[in-house]
C-alpha positions as CSV (number, residue, x, y, z in Angstrom):
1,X,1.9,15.2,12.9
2,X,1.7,19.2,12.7
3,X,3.3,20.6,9.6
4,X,6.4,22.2,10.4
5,X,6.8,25.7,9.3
6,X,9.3,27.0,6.7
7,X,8.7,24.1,3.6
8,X,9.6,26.5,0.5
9,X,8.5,24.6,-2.3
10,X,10.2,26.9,-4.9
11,X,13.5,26.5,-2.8
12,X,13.6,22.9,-2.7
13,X,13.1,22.6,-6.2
14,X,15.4,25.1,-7.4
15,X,18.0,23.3,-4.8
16,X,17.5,19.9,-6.3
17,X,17.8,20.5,-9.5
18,X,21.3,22.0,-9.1
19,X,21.9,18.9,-7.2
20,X,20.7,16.2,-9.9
21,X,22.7,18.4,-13.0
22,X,25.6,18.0,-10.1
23,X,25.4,14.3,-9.7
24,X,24.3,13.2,-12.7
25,X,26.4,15.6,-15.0
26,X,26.0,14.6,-18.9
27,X,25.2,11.2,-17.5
28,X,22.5,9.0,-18.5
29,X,19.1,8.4,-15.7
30,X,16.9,5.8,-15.3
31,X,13.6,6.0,-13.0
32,X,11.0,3.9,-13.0
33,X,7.7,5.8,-12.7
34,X,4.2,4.4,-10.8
35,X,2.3,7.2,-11.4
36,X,2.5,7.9,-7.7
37,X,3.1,11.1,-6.7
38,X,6.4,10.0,-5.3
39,X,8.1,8.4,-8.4
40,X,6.3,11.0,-10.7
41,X,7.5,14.3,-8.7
42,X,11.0,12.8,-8.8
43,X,10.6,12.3,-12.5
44,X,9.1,16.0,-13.5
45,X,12.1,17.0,-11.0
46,X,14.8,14.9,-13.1
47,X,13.6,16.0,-16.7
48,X,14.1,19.6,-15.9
49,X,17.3,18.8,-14.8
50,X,18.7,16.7,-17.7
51,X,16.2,16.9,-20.3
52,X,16.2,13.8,-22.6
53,X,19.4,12.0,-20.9
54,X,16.2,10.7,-18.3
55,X,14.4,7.2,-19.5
56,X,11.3,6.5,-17.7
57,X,9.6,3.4,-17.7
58,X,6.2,1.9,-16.3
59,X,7.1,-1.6,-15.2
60,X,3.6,-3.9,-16.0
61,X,4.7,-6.0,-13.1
62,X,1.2,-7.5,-12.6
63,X,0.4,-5.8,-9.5
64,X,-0.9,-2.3,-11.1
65,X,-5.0,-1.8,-10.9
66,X,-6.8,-2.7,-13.7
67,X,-5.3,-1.1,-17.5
68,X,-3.2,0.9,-14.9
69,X,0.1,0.7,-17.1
70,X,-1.9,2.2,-19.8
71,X,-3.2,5.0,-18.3
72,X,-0.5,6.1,-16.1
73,X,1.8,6.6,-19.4
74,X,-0.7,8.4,-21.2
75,X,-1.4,10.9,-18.0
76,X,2.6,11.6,-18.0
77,X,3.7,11.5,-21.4
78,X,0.8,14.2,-22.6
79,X,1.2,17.9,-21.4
80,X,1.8,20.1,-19.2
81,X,4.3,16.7,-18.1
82,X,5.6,15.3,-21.4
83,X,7.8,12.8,-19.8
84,X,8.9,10.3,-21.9
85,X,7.5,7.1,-20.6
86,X,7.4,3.6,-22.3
87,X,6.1,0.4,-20.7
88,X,8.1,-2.5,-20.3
89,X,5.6,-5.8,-19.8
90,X,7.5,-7.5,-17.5
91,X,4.5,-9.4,-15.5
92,X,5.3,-13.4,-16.0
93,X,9.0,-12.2,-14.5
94,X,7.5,-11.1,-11.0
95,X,4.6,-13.5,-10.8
96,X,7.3,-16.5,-10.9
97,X,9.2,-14.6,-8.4
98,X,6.8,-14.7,-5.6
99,X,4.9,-17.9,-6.5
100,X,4.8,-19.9,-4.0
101,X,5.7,-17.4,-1.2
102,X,2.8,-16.6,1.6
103,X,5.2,-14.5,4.2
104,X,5.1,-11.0,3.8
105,X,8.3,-10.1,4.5
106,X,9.4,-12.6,2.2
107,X,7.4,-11.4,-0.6
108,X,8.6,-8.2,-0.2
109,X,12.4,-9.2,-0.9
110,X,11.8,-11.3,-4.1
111,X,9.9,-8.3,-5.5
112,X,12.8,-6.5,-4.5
113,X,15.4,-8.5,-6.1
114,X,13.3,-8.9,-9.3
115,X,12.6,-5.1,-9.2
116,X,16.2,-4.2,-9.5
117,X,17.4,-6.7,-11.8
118,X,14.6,-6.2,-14.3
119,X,15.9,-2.4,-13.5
120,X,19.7,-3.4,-14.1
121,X,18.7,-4.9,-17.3
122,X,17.3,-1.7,-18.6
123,X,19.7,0.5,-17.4
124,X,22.3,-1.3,-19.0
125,X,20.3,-1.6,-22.2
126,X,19.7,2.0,-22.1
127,X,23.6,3.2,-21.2
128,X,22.3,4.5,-17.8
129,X,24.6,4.7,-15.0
130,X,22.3,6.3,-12.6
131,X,18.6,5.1,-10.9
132,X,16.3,7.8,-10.0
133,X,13.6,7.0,-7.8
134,X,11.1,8.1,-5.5
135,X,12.3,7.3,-1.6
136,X,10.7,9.6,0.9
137,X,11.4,9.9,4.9
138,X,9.1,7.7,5.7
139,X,10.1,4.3,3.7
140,X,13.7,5.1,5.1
141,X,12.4,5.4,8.6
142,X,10.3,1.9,8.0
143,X,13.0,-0.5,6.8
144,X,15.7,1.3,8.7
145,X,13.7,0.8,12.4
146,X,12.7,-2.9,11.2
147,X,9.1,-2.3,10.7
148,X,8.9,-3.6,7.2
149,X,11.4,-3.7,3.9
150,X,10.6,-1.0,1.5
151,X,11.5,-2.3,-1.8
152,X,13.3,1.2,-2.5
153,X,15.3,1.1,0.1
154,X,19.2,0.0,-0.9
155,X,21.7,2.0,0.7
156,X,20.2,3.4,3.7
157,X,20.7,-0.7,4.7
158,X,23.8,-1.1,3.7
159,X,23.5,-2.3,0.1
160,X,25.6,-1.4,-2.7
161,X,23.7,-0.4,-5.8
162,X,26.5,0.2,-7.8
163,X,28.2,-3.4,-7.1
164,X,24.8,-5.3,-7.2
165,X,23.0,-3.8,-10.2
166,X,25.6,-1.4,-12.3
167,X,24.2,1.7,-11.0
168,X,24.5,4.7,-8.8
169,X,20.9,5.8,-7.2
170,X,19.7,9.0,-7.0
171,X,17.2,10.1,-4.1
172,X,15.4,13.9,-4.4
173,X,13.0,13.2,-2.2
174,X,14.4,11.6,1.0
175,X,14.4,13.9,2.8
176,X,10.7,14.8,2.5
177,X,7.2,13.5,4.2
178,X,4.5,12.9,1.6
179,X,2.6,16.2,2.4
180,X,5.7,18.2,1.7
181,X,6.2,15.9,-1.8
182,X,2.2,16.8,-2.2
183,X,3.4,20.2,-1.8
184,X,6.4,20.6,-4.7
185,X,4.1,18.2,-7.3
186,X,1.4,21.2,-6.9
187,X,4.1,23.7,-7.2
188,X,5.3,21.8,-10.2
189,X,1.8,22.0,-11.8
190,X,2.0,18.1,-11.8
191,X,-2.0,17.3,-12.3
192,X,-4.3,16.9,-9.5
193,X,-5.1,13.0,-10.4
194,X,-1.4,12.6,-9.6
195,X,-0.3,15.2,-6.9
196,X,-3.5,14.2,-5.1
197,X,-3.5,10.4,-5.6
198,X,-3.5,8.4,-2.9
199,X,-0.2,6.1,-2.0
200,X,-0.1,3.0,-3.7
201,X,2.7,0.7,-2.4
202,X,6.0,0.1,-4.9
203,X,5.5,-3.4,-4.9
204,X,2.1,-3.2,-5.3
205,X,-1.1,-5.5,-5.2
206,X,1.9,-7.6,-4.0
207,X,1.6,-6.7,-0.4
208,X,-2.6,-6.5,-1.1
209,X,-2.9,-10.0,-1.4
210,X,-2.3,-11.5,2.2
211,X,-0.4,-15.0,1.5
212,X,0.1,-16.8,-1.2
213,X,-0.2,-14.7,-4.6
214,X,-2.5,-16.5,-7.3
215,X,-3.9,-15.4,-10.7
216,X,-7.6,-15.9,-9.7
217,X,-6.8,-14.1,-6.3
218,X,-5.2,-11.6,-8.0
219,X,-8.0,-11.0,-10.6
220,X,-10.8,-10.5,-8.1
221,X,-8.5,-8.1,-5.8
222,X,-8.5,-6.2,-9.4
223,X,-12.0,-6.1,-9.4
224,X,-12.6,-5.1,-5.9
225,X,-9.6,-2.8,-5.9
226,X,-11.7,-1.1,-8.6
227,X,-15.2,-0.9,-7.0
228,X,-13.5,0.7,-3.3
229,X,-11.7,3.4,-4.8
230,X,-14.7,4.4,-6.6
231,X,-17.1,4.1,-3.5
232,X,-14.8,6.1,-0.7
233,X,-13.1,8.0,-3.1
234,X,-15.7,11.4,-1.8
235,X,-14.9,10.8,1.9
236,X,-11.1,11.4,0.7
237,X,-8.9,9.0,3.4
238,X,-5.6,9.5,3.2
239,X,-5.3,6.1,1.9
240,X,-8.1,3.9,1.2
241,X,-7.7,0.1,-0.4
242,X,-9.0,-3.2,-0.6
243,X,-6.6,-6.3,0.1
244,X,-7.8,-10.4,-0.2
245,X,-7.0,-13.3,2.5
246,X,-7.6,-16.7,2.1
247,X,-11.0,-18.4,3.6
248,X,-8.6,-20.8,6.0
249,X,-8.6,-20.4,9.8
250,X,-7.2,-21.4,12.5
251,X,-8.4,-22.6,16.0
252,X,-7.8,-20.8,19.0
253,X,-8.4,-21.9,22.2
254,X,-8.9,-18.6,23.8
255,X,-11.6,-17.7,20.8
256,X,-14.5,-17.5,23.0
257,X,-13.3,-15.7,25.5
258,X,-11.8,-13.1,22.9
259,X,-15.3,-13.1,21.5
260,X,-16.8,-11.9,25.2
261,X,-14.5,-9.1,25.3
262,X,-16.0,-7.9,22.0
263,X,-19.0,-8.4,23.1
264,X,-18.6,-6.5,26.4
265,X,-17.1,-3.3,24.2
266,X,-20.1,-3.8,21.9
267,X,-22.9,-3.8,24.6
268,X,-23.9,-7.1,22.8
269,X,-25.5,-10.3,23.9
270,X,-21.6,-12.6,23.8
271,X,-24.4,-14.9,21.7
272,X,-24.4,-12.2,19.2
273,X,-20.5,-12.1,18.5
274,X,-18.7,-15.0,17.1
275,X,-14.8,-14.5,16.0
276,X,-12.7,-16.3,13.6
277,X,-8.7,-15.9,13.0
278,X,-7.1,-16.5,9.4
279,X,-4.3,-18.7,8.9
280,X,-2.1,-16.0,7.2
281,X,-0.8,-13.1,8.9
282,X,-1.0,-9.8,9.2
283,X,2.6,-7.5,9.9
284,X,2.0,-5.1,13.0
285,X,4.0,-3.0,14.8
286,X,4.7,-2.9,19.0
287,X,7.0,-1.4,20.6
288,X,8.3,0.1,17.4
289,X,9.0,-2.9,15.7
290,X,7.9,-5.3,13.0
291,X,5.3,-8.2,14.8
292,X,3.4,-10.3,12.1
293,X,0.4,-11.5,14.4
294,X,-3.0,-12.7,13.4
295,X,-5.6,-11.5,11.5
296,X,-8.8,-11.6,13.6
297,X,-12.5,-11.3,12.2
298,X,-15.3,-10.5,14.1
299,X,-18.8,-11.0,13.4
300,X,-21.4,-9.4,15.1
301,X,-25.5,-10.1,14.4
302,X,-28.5,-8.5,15.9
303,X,-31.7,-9.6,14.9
304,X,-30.5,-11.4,11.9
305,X,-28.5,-8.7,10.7
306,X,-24.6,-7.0,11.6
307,X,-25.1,-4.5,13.9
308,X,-23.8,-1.2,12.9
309,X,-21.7,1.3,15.1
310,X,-19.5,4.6,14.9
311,X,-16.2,4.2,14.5
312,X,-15.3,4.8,18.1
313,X,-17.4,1.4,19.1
314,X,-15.7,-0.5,17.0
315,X,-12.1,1.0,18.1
316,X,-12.8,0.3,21.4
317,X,-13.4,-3.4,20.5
318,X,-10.1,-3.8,18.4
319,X,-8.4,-2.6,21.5
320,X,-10.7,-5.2,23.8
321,X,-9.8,-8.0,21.5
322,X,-6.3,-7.1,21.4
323,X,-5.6,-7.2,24.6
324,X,-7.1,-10.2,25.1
325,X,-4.8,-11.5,22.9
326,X,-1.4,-10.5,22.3
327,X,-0.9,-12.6,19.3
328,X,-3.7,-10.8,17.4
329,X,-2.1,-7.8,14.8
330,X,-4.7,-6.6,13.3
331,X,-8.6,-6.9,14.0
332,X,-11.4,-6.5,11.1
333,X,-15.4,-6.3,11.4
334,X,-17.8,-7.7,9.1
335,X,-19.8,-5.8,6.6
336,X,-21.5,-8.3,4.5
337,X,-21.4,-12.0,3.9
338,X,-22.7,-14.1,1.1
339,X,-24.2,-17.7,1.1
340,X,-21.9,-20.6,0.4
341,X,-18.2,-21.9,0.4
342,X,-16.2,-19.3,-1.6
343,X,-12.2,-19.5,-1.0
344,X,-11.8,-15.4,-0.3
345,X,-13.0,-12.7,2.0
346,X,-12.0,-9.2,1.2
347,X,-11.0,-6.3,3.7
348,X,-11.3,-2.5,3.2
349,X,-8.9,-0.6,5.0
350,X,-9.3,2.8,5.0
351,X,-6.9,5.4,7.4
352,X,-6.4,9.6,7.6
353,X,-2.9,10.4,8.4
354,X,-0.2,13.3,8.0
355,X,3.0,11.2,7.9
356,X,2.0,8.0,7.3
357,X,4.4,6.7,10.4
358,X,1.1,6.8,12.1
359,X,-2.7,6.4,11.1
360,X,-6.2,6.8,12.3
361,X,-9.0,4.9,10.9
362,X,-10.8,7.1,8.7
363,X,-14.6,7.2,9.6
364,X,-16.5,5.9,6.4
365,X,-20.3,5.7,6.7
366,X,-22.4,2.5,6.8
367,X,-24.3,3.0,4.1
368,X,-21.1,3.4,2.1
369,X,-19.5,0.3,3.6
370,X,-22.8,-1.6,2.9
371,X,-22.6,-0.6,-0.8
372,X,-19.4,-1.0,-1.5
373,X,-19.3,-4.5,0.1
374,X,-22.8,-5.6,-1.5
375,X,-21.1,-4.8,-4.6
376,X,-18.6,-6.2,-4.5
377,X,-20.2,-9.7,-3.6
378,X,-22.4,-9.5,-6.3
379,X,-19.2,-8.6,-8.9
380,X,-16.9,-11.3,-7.1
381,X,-18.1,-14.5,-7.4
382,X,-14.8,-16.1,-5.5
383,X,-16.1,-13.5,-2.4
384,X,-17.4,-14.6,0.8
385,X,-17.2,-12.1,3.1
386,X,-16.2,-8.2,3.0
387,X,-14.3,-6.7,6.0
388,X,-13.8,-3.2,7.5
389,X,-10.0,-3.3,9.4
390,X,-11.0,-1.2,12.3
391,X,-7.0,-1.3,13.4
392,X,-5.3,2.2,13.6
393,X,-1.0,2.5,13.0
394,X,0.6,1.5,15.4
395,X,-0.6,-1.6,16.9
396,X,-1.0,-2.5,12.4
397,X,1.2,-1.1,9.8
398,X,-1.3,0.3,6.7
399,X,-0.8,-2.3,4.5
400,X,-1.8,-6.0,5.3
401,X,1.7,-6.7,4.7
């Protein structure tokens, strides 16, 4: 997306200011802060506004990166922010709310519900009548058009804050895309690790893990989370994670002749490709709506080892397999494998965009996908297999789910 002339920085802030004192008045504001640069411009923007009648709180909902809570409240409560943050360890509440569930869309709304009445709770503790968060354009957009439910997303869907949870909520940034939010947390003098950090989702390692959410699961998506940020952190994607599947798959009738088709975009031997698809979905997007479809891996061997190819192969054979098979959402390529049963594979997605409504994938070398996944079989021991998602948005949203 081109960047639209005329974005004053200076101007918006100076105009939302006015308009949080003007809400909020000598009221008292609650906002829950990721560390993001969303929640965390919106916070900066709120404090100068009302000073000390803003509470901001780091929920430990489980699904922040390893000693994430920790580190996020030291970066904003220590100058030039000093925001008064205080972490609220709230994990066993949110892991009980999604047990059990393995649809995405599902998981999605219990985090939700859980999100705002742990929120509720506080604000009421606290004497808040207001709930400041960080909602851009582009969550708006999503849950309004059906593509998936932002958890931040209340009133723009028809739901009453103020009759379900106590509160009013308060939105600064709506009306912004996240390169003009990038724009007022540099004007704001917001630090780089934050103004420059890449978009993690509100509900977390939540949507990371595809299906069912479970403590070991969780722990090695931790672990790998950890050792992917680190290795394509220099090529700088836009946004750039690792999310975990379960090892159970599905037969499909049409696999071998989906396997062909990747083989024929390859310039492969078809006895070179094999293809697998996972029992959990995957959400997608056609024709400009949500699609959960299947999760397809493809393997492809030449002389004993996976047969490496620029990125533009390997788009070319998503968009072969996919139209093969309509039912297929999102198509990954393997990296590396280890020996033995082992009940998870990991996938690295990796995308450039502007907007985020649409994505690219980003073009990471082999030798840095070959390191990163060797590592993180060797650190992983529940790890079979590490994935590259070679899918651009649309036909796949950026998250798994």
């Amino acid at each position: 997306m081109l960047r639209l002339e005329g974005f004053n920085p200076k101007d918006f802030v100076e105009r939302q200011i006015k308009e949080i004192r003007r809400v909020i008045g000598g009221g008292r504001a609650l906002i829950a802060v990721s560390g993001g640069v969303d929640s965390s411009t919106c916070a900066v923007l709120t404090h100068m506004a009302i000073g000390d009648n803003l509470i901001c709180v780091i929920l430990d909902d489980a699904f922040m990166r390893l000693n994430e809570p920790e580190k996020v409240a030291e970066t904003l409560s220590k100058p030039p922010l000093n925001l008064p943050v205080r972490v609220e360890r709230v994990q066993e509440r949110f892991l009980e709310a999604l047990r059990g569930l393995r649809d995405a869309e599902e998981k999605r709304k219990a985090f939700r519900a859980t999100f705002y009445e742990v929120l509720s709770e506080i604000a009421e503790r606290e004497k808040c009548d207001f709930l400041v968060q960080g909602t851009i354009l582009a969550d708006i957009i999503e849950t309004k058009g059906g593509i998936k439910t932002q958890h931040n997303v209340l009133e723009q869907i028809g739901l009453n804050a103020r009759e379900l949870y106590g509160f009013k909520v308060v939105e600064p940034l709506a009306s912004l895309l996240k390169w003009q939010v990038r724009e007022v947390a540099r004007y704001l003098k917001i630090p780089p690790e934050i103004s420059e950090r890449q978009p993690f989702p509100g509900p977390g390692l939540s949507v990371r893990v595809v299906g069912e959410i479970k403590f070991e699961k969780l722990a090695a998506l931790k672990k790998a989370t950890a050792i992917v940020e680190d290795k394509l952190s220099p090529y700088k994607p836009s946004q750039y994670f690792a999310a975990i599947i379960d090892n159970r798959f599905k037969p499909v009738m049409e696999a071998g002749k989906i396997a062909d088709a990747a083989a024929s975009s390859l310039g492969v031997n078809p006895k070179n490709v094999s293809l697998k698809v996972f029992e959990d979905k995957a959400t997608g997007i056609r024709n400009n709506v949500r699609k959960y479809g299947d999760i397809a891996a493809v393997k492809c061997l030449v002389g004993g080892e996976v047969y490496t190819l620029p990125i533009g192969r390997l788009l070319e054979m998503q968009k072969a397999v996919m139209e093969r098979d309509q039912h297929i959402a999102r198509v990954l390529y393997l990296v590396s494998e280890a020996e033995g049963g082992k009940p998870y594979s990991i996938v690295i997605r990796a995308v450039k965009t502007e907007d985020f409504l649409t994505a690219d994938v980003a073009n990471i070398p082999w030798s840095c996908l070959t390191e990163t996944s060797k590592e993180i079989l060797s650190r992983c021991p529940e790890i079979s297999a590490v994935y590259f998602d070679v899918t651009p948005k649309p036909p796949a949203t950026i998250e798994m789910e």
